[in-house]
C-alpha positions in Angstrom: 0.0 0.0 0.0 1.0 3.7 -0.4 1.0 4.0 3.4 3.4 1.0 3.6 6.1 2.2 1.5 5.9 5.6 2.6 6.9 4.2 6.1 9.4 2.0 4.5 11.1 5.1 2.7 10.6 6.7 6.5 12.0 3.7 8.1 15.4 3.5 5.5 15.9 7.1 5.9 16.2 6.6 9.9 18.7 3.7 9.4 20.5 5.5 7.5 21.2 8.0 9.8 21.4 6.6 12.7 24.5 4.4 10.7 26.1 7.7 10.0 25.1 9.4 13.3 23.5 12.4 11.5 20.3 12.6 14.3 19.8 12.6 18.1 17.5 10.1 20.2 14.0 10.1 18.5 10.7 7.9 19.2 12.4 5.1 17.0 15.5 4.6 19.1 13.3 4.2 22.2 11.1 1.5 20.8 14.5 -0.1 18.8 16.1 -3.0 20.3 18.9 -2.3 21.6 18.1 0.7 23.5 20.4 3.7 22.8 23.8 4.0 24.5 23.1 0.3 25.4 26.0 -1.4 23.5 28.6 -2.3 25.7 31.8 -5.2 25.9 30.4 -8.4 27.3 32.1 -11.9 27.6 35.5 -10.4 28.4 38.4 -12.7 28.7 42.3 -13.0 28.9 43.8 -15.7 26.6 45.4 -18.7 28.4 49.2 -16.6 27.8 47.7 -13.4 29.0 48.7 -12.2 25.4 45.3 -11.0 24.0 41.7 -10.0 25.8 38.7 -10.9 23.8 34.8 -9.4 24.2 31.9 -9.7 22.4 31.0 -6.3 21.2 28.2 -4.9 18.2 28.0 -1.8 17.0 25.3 1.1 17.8 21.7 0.2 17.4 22.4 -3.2 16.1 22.4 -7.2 17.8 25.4 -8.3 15.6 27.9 -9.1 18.1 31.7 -9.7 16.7 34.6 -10.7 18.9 36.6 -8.0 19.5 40.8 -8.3 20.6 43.1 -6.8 22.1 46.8 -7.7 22.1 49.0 -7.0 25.0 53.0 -7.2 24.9 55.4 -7.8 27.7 55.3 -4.6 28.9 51.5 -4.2 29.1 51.0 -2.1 26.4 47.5 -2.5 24.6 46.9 -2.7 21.0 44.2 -0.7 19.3 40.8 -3.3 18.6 41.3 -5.5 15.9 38.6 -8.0 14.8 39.6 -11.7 15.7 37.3 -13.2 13.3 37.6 -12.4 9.6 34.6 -9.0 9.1 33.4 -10.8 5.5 32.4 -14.4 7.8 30.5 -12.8 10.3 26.8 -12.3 8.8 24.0 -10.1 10.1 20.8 -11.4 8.9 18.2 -12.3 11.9 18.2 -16.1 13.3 15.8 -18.4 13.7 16.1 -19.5 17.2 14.3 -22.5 18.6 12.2 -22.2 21.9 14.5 -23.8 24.0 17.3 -21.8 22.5 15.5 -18.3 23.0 14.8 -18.9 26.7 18.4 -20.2 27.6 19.4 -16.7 25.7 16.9 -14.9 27.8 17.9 -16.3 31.0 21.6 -15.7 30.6 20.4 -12.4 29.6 22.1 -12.7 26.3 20.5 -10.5 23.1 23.2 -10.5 20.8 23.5 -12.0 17.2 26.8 -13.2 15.0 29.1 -14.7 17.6 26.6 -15.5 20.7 29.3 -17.0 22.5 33.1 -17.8 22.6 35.6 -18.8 25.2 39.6 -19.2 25.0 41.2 -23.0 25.3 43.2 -23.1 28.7 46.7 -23.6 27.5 47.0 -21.7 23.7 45.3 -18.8 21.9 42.1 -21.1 20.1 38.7 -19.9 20.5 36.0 -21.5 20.2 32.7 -19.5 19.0 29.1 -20.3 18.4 27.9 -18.1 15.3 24.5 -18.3 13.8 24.4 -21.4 15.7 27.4 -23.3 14.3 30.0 -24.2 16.6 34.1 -23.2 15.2 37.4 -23.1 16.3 40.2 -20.4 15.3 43.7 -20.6 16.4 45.2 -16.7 16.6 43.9 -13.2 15.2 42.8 -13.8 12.0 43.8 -17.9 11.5 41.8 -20.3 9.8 37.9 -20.6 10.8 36.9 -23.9 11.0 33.4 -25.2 12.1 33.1 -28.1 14.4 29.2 -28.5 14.9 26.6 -27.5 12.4 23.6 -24.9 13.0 19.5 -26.7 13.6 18.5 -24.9 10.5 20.0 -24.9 6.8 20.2 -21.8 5.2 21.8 -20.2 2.1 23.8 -18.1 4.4 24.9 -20.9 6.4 25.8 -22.5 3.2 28.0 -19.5 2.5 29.3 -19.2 5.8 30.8 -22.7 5.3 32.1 -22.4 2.0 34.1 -19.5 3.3 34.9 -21.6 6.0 36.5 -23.9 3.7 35.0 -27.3 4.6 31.9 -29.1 4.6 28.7 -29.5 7.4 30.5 -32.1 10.5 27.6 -32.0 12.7 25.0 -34.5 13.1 21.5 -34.4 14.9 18.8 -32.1 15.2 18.2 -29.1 17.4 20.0 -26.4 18.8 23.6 -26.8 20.0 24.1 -25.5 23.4 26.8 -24.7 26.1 30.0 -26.1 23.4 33.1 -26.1 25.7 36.4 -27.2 24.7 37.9 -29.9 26.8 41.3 -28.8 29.1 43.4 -30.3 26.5 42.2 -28.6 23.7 41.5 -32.3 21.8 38.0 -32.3 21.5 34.3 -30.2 22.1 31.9 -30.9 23.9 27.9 -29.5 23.6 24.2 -30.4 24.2 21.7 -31.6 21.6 18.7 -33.0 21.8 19.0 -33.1 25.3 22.3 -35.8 25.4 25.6 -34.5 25.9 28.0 -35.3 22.0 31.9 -35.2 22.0 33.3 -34.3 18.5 37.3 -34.5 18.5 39.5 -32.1 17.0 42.4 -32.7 14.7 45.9 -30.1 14.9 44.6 -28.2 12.1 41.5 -27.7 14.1 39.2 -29.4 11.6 36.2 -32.0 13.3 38.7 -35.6 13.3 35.1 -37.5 12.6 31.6 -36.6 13.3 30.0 -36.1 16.9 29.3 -38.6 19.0 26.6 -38.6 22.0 28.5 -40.0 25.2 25.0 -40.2 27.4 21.8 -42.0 26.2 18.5 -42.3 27.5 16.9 -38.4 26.9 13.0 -38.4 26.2 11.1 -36.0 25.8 8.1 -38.2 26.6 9.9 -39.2 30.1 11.0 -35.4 30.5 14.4 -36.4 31.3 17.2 -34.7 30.0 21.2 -34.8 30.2 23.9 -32.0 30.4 21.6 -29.5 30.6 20.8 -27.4 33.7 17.1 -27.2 35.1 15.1 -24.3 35.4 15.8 -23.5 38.8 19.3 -23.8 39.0 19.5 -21.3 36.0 16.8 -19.3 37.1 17.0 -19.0 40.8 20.7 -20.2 41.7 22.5 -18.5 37.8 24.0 -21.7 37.7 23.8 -22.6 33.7 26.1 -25.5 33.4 24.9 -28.7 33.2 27.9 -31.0 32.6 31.7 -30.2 33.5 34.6 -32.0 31.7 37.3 -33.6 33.9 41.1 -31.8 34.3 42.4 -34.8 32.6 40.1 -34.3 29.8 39.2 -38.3 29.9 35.5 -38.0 31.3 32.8 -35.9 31.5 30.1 -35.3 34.8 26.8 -34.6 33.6 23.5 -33.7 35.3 20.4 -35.9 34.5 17.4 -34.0 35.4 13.7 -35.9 35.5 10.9 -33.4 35.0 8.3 -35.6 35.2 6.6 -34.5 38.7 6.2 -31.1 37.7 2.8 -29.9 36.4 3.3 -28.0 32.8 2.5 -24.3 32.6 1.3 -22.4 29.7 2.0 -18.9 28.0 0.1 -17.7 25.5 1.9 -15.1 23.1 -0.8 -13.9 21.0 1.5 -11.3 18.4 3.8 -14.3 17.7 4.2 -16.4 14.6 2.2 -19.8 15.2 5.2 -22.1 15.9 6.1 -19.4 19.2 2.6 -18.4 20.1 2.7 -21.2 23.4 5.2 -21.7 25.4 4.9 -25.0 27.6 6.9 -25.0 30.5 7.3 -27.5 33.4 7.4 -24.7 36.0 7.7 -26.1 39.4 5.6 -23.9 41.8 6.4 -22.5 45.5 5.3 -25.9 47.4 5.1 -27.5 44.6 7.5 -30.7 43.2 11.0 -29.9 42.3 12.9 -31.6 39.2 14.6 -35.1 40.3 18.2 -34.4 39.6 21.0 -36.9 39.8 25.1 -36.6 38.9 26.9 -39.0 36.5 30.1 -39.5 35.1 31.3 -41.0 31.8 33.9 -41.5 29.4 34.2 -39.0 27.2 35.5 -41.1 24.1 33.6 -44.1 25.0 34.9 -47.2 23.4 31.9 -48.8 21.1 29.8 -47.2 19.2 27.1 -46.7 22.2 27.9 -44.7 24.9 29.0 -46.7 28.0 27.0 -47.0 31.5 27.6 -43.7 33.5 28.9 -44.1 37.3 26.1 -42.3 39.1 27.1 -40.8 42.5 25.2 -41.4 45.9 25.1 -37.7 47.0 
């Protein structure tokens, strides 16, 4: 309609200058997401060698998160900021995030696109990210990107992203990946899907060495049990969001199995969403009201067959 594209024209002129900075705080920026003079560093880290210090950081008005560096020499100089990741990977078009991916985001308080997460290795200068939902691995300012874990969802600017990453898809599964962490010795990942805890291994030249493989069995959705993930109110009420913890000697993995099936389901309606987020169902557990049945286990992380082996469960 006429109306429509005049307020697209309206809409374009205001991006464009609030991208050149040409106009103070108007009726837009307030109802924009994020809020003006809202962007600020988050995830901020030393390397392992206390050579470089990495954040997450996006630009004025805008959710695109890229990780940001700076180096530090011997005598504690700082470096200006220089982009760790090369600026042509990082895309900005919008995800598509699954339910269960949007409200681990929400509780961590965590509203950025692009890089949505990245953490140093504990002895050398690799990273490992989570962008648009893939999982990668970068050793040093600038080295060779190269994905671990596949996104959920399949798009042409995934595609791209791993073209430029120079290798093919090495995940396997469905769902969201969450909470990837690199094990102490920098050999392997570690991440949640579909509710079991997967172990991909990592070659020197950083590439996947073989696809993932689940090292706990035994998630249902139907049961409501679920491993390496933790439950609402630890996240919620304690901000405790990890759900399974590798071991120093990066042999075995301790994982959380959390049973569900006591609490009574809650319902929120959304009634402006599209039809696949218009309910959320949540196992809420109410004041008086049954807790989640939580147990701790440990298991191999490189189990030997092609099942994963019997965990150790321990009598706390």
């Amino acid at each position: 309609s006429p109306g429509a594209a005049a307020e697209g024209r309206r809409m374009s002129a205001h991006k464009r200058r609030r991208r050149d900075q040409e106009h103070g705080i108007d009726i837009e920026d307030i109802a924009a997401d994020p809020r003006p003079g809202m962007t600020a560093p988050c995830n901020i880290h030393f390397s392992a060698d206390d050579s470089m210090i990495g954040y997450l950081l996006s630009k004025p008005g805008s959710r695109d998160q890229v990780l940001i560096v700076n180096t530090v020499d011997e005598s504690g100089a700082v470096s200006s900021a220089t982009p760790f990741v090369r600026q042509d990977f990082v895309h900005s078009d919008e995800e598509t995030l699954s339910l269960e991916e949007r409200l681990r985001r929400e509780r961590t308080r965590s509203w950025g696109q692009g890089v949505t997460s990245f953490a140093w290795g504990s002895t050398t200068n690799i990273a490992v990210l989570q962008i648009n939902g893939g999982v990668y691995v970068q050793r040093g300012i600038h080295g060779p990107l190269c994905q671990l874990v596949e996104a959920d969802v399949d798009t042409d600017a995934d595609l791209e992203l791993e073209a430029r990453a120079g290798r093919a898809q090495a995940g396997q599964g469905q769902g969201p990946v969450l909470d990837p962490k690199l094990s102490p010795d920098e050999s392997a990942l570690a991440f949640v899907r579909g509710a079991e805890v997967h172990v991909v291994r990592i070659d020197a030249g950083g590439e996947a060495a073989g696809p993932p493989v689940p090292v706990t069995t035994g998630a249902s959705e139907e049961l409501c049990v679920s491993h390496g993930l933790a439950d609402f109110c630890a996240q919620e009420e304690m901000q405790r969001y990890d759900g399974y913890w590798w071991s120093p000697n990066s042999e075995f993995i301790a994982f959380q199995e959390t049973n569900e099936s006591a609490v009574p389901e809650f319902t929120i309606v959304h009634h402006r969403e599209t039809a696949a987020l218009a309910r959320e169902v949540h196992r809420y557990p109410f004041t008086g009201g049954a807790n989640p049945r939580v147990r701790l286990g440990v298991t191999p992380a490189f189990p030997g067959g092609r099942r994963p082996e019997p965990p150790v469960w321990l009598d706390l």
